[in-house]
N, C-alpha and C positions, 0 to 999 in steps of 0.2 A: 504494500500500500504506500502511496507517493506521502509525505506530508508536505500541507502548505505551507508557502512562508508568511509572516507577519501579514506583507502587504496583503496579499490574498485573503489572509481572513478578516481582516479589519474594514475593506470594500466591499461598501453596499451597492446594489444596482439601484441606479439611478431616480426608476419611480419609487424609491424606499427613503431616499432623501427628505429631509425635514427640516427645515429652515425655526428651530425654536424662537428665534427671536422676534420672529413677525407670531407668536401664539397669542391668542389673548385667553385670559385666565375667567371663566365662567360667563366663557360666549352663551350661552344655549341658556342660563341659570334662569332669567326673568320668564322666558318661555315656556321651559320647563315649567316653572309655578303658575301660569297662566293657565296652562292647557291644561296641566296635568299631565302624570307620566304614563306609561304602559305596563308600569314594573309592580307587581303584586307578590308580596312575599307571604307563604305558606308557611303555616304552623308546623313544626318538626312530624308530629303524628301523621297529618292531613298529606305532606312531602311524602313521608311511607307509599300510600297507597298508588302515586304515580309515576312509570316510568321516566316521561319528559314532557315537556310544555306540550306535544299532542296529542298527549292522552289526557291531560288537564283541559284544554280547547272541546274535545270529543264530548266530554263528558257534560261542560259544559254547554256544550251546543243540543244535547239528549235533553236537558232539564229544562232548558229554553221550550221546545219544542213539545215537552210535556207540558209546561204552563200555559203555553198558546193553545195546547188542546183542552186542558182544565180548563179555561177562561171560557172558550166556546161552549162547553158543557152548561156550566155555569148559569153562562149568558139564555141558554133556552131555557133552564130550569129557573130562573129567573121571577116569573109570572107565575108561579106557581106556589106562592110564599104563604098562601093564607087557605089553611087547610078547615071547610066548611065539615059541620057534625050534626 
């Protein structure tokens, strides 16, 4: 096996270049707190049950889809509230 020398490993290709001194420091910060983030953080237990962010998505998206069907239920049974004797 060859080994490199110095320069060689010390050289980044070019798109990997980064100019730190034009960074500014909590560009996104104000937006961030505007919008709101995307980032929801799971309970150690709740983390258990899922292998990665799309079986959390899945599941989520099943409960969704049960509530829209619960609501429609709901919604015809609705009229029916006052039970005559």
């Amino acid at each position: 096996m060859k080994t490199k020398t110095k320069k060689e490993i010390d050289e980044l290709r070019s798109e990997y270049s980064f100019d730190y001194s034009k960074a500014v420091r909590g560009k996104y910060y104000k937006r961030i707190l505007a919008e709101g983030a995307n980032v929801v953080m799971l309970e150690p237990d709740v983390a258990k049950a899922f292998t990665d962010s799309a079986a959390v998505n899945d599941v989520l998206r099943s409960l969704l889809d049960l509530t829209k069907a619960t609501q429609r239920l709901t919604k015809h049974a609705g009229g029916r509230t006052s039970i005559r004797r």
